[in-house]
C-alpha positions as CSV (number, residue, x, y, z in Angstrom):
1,X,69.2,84.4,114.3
2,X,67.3,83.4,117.7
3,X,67.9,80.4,119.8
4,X,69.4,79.7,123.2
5,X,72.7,79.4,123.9
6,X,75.0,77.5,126.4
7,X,76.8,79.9,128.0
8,X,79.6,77.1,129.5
9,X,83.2,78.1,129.0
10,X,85.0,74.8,127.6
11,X,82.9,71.9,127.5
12,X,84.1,69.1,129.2
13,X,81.7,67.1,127.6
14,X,83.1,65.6,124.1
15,X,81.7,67.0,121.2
16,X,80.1,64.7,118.3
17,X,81.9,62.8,116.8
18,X,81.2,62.6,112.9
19,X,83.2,62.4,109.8
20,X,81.3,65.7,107.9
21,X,81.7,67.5,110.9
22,X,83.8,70.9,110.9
23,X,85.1,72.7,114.3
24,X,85.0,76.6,113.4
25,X,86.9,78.6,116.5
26,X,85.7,82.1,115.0
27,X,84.1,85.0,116.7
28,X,80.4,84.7,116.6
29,X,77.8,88.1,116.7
30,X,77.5,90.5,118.4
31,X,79.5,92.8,117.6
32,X,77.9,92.2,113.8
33,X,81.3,92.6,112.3
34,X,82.2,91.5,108.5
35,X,84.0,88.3,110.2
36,X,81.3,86.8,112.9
37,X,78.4,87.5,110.3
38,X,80.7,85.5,108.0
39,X,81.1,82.7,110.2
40,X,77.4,82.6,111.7
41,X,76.1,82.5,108.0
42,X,78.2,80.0,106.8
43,X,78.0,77.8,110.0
44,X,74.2,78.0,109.5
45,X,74.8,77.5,105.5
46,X,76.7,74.2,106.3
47,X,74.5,72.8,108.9
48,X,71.3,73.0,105.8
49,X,73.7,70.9,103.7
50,X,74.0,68.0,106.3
51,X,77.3,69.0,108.0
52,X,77.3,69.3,111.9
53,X,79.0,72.5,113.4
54,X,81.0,72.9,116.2
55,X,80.9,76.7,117.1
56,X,84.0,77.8,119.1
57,X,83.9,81.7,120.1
58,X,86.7,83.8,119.9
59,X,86.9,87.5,121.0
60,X,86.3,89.7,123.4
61,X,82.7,90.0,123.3
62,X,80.7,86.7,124.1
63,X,78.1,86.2,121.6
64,X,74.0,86.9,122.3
65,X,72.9,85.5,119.5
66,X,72.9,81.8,118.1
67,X,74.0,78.7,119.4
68,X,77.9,78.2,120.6
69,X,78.9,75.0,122.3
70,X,81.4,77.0,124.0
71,X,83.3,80.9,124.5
72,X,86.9,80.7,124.7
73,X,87.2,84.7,124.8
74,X,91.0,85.4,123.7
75,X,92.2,83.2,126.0
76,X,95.9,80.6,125.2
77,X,94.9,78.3,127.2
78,X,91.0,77.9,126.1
79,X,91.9,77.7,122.4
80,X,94.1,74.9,123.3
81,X,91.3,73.0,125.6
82,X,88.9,73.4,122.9
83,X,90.7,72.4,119.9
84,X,92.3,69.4,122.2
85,X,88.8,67.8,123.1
86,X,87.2,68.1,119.9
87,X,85.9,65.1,117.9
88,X,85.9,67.0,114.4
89,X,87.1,66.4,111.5
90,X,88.0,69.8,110.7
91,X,89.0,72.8,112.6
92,X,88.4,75.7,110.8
93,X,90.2,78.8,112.2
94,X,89.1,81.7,111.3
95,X,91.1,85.3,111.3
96,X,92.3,84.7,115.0
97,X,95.3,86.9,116.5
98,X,98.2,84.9,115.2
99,X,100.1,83.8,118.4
100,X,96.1,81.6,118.9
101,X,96.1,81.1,115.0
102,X,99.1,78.9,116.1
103,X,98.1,77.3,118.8
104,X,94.9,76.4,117.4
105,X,96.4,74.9,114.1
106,X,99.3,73.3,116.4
107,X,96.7,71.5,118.6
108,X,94.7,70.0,115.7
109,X,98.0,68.9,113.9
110,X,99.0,66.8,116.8
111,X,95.6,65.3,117.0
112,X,95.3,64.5,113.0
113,X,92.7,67.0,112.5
114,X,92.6,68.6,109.3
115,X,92.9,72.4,108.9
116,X,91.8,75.2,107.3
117,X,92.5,79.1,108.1
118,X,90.5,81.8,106.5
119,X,92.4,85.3,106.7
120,X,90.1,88.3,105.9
121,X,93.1,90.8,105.8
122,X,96.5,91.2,107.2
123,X,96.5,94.0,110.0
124,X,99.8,96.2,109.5
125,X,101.0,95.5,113.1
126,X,101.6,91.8,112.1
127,X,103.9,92.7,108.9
128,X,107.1,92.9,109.2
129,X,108.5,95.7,107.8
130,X,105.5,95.9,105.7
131,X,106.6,93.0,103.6
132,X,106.1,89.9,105.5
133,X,104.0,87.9,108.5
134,X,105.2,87.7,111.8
135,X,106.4,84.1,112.9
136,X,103.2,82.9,114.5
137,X,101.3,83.3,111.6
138,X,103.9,81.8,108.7
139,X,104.3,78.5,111.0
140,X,100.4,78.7,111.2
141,X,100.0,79.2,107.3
142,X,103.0,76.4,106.9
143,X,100.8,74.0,109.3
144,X,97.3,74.4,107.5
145,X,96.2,72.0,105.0
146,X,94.3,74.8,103.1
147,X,94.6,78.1,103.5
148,X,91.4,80.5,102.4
149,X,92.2,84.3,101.2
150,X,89.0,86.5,100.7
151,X,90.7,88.5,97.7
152,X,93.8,88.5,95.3
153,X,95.2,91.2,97.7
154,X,95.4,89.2,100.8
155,X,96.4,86.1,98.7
156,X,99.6,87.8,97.5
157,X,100.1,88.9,101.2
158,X,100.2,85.1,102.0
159,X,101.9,83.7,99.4
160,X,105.2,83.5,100.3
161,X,103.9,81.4,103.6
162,X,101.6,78.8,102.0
163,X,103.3,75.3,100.9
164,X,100.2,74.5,99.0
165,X,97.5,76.6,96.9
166,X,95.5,79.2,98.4
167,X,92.1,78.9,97.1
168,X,90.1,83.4,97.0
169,X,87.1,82.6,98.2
170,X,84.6,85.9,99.2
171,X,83.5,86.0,102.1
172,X,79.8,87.1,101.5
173,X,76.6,85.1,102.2
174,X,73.2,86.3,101.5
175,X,71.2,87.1,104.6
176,X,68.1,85.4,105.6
177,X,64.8,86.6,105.5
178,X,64.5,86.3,109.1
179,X,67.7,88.6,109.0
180,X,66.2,91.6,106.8
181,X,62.7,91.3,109.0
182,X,64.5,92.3,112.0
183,X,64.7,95.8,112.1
184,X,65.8,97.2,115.6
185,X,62.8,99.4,117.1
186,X,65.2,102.5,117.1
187,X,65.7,102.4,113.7
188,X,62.3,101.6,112.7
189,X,61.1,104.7,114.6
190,X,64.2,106.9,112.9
191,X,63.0,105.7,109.5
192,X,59.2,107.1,110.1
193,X,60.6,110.1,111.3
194,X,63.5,111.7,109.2
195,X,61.3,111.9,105.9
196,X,61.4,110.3,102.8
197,X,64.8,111.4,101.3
198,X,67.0,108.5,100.3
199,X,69.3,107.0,102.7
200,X,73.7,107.0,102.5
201,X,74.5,104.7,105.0
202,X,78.2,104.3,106.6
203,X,79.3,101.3,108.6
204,X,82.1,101.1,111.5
205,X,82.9,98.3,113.3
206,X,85.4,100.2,116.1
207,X,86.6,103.8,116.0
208,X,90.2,102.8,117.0
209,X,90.6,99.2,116.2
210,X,94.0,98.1,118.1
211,X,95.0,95.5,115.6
212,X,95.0,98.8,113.0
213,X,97.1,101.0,115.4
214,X,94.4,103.1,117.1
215,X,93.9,104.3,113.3
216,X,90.4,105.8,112.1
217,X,90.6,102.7,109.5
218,X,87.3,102.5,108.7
219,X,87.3,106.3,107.7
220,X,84.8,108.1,109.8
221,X,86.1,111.1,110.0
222,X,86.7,111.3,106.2
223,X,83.1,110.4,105.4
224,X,81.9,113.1,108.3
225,X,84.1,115.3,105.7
226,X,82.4,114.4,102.8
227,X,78.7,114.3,104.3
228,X,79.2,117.7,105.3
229,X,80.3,118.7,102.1
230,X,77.6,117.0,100.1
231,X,74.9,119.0,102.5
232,X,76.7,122.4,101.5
233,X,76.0,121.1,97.8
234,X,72.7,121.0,98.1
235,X,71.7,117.5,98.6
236,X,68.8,116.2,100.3
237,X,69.4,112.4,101.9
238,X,69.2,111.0,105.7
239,X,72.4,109.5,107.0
240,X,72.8,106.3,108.8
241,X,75.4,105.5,111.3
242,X,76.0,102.2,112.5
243,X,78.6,101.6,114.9
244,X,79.2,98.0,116.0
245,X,81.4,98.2,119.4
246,X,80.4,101.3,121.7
247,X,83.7,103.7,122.3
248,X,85.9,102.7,124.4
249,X,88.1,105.0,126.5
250,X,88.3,108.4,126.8
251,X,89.8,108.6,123.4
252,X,87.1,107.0,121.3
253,X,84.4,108.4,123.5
254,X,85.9,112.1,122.6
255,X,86.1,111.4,118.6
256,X,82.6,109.7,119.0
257,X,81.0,113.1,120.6
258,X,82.1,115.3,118.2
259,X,81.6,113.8,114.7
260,X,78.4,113.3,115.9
261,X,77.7,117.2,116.8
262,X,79.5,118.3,113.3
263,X,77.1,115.5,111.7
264,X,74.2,116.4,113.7
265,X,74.9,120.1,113.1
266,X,74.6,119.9,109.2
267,X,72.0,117.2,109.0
268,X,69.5,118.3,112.2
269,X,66.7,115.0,112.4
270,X,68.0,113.5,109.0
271,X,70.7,112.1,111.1
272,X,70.4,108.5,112.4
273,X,73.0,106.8,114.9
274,X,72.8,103.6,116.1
275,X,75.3,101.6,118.3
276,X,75.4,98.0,118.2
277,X,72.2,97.6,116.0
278,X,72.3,94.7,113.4
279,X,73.0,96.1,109.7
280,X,71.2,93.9,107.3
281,X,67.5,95.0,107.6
282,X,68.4,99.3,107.6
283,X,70.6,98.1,104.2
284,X,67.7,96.7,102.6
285,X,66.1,100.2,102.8
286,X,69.1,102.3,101.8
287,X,70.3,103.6,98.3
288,X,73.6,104.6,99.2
289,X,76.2,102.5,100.9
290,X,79.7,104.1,101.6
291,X,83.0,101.9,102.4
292,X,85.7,105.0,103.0
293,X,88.2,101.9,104.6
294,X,92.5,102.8,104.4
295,X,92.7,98.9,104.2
296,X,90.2,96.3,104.0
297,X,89.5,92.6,103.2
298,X,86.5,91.5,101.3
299,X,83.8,93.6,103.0
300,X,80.8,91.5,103.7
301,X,78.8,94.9,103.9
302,X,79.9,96.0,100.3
303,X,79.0,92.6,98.9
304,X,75.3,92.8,100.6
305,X,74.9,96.4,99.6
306,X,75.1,95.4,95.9
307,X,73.0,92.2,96.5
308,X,70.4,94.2,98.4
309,X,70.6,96.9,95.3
310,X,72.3,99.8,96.6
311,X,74.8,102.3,94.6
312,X,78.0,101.6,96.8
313,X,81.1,103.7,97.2
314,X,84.0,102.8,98.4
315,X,88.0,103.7,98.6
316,X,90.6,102.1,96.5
317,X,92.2,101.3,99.5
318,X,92.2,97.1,98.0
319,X,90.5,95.9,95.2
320,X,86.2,95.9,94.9
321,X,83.9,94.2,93.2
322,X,82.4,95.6,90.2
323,X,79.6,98.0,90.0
324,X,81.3,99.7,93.0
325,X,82.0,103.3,92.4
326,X,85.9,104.2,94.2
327,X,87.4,107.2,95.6
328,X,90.8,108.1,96.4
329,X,91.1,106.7,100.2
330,X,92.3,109.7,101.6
331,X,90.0,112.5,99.3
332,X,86.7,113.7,100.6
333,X,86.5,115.9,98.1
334,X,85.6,113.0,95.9
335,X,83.7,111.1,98.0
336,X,81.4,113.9,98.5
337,X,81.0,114.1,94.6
338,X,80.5,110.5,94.4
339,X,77.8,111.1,96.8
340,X,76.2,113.7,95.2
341,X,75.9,112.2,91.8
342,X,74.5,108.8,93.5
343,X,71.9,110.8,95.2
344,X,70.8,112.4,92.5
345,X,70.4,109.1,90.1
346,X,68.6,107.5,93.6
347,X,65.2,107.6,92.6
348,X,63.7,104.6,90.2
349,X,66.3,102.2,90.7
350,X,65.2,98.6,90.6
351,X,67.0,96.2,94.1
352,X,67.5,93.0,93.3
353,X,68.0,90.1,95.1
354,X,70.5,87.4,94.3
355,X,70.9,84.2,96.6
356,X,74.2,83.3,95.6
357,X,75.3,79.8,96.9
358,X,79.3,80.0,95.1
359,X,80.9,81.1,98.5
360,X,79.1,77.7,100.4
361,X,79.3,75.1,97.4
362,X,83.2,76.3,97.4
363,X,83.9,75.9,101.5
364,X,81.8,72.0,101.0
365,X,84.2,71.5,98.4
366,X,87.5,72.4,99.8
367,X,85.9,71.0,103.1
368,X,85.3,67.0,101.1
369,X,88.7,67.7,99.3
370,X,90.2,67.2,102.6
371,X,88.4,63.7,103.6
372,X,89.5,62.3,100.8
């Protein structure tokens, strides 16, 4: 994942013109969420099979790694620059706020471009009264000429919006080699430090994501519950935090301070935190992968814990693969079981490695549906 990038705003410069080429306005790493490792695989997946890309990124963060043609931020009026002077084929939107969602898909309607949205979940704020999708988003999903859901959950959530079919299409892709090699110093040095005990790893992208109402969505301080517990129970295992945006605010920063103490109080050295670092290569090295979400898409993370070969848990919160062990979403109590019993069945298990293509061979083939 290394390579220079142009750090221009929007390119005033046309971009290339090809039939097999695809404009994806996504957000691009860092932060290594489940979405911009999504799209930077799958960019780079589709560039290997002889299609150009066009990376347009979204967000708040600009990305460091990669290469972007150009970083529209969350800007109205960049989303419609970029979309406006692109040559592609294709725009592929994926999981924007819904108001840019609609400008984007607007935009490439009026120039003939073909489009597809990906949605990764539906954020509460955006149903209305918990049944339907606010108006931005339906005329967006009305407008797109294929609409991708990651799972049967957020397929029935979109229903009611999409003219055509939606094609459920996961949205985990293998990593790279280069990807599991490139283990951040801090946690190298953590790893020859804290022992040999297996590893529960827990992964949050933001402590109080806006889009989830300043919730604790991703369930840190239930799995600081259950860790706790499972150390009164006698278990021996290191804990890995990874937390992809830094606090923000006095708010996160307060939360942040003290489920680390209560962690660091019951674990002592065993403890690892890291902010910002990139998941993949601490994952290949864990045995225990916990996914204690109140609402979720199709984690990437949960998908790449099983391909890497750990035991993963996760809440019931939507529907999970299988092989994944669940918990009630709002039980500790349980989790900390489930924890307990994967420790203790930890040693001797066999990873494997599985280099799945389905998810890329199924984006080429919605992708040639539409130049037909």
């Amino acid at each position: 994942m290394k390579g220079p990038i142009n750090r221009n705003r929007v390119s005033r410069k046309p971009l290339i013109t090809t039939k097999r080429s695809v404009l994806f306005l996504a957000p691009f790493p860092p932060p290594f969420g489940g979405i911009s490792v999504h799209a930077y695989r799958l960019a780079a997946g589709l560039e290997q099979s002889g299609w150009i890309v066009n990376r347009v990124a979204a967000g708040r963060t600009e990305p460091t790694r990669g290469t972007t043609t150009t970083f529209v931020s969350n800007s109205v009026i960049r989303h419609a620059l970029a979309v406006a002077r692109a040559r592609d084929t294709i725009v592929h939107i994926h999981d924007r706020i819904s108001v840019l969602t609609f400008l984007a898909c607007a935009t490439a309607k009026l120039r003939r471009m073909r489009v597809v949205i990906t949605k990764h979940g539906v954020p509460r704020r955006i149903l209305r009264n918990g049944d339907g999708v606010d108006i931005f988003l339906a005329g967006a999903l009305r407008m797109a000429d294929q609409v991708i859901a990651v799972n049967t959950h957020v397929e029935e959530l979109l229903r009611p919006y999409v003219r055509k079919s939606i094609q459920i299409c996961p949205a985990y892709l293998p990593p790279s080699n280069e990807e599991l090699e490139a283990l951040n110093p801090a946690v190298s040095e953590w790893l020859g430090q804290s022992g040999h005990a297996p590893i529960v790893m827990l992964m949050v992208y933001r402590l109080l994501p806006p889009v989830f109402q300043r919730q604790d969505v991703y369930g840190l301080s239930l799995a600081r519950k259950a860790i706790v517990e499972a150390v009164a129970r006698g278990s021996d295992f290191r804990f890995a935090l990874l937390l992809a945006c830094p606090p923000e605010g006095g708010e996160e920063q307060s939360i942040w301070r003290r489920e680390i103490e209560l962690l660091r109080s019951a674990l002592g050295p065993r403890l690892g935190v890291f902010v910002g670092a990139f998941a993949p290569p601490l994952l290949a090295r864990t045995e225990i992968l916990i996914r204690p979400t109140l609402t979720d898409g199709d984690a990437v993370s949960i998908r790449e814990g099983l391909d890497l070969g750990c035991q993963v848990i996760a809440s019931n919160a939507v529907p999970r693969p299988d092989c994944v062990l669940v918990h009630d979403k709002a039980d500790s109590d349980q989790l900390a079981t489930l924890i307990v019993a994967a420790i203790a069945r930890a040693p001797g298990r066999v990873r494997r490695r599985e280099r799945d293509s389905t998810t890329l061979k199924k984006h080429i083939g919605i992708y040639e549906s539409l130049l037909t």
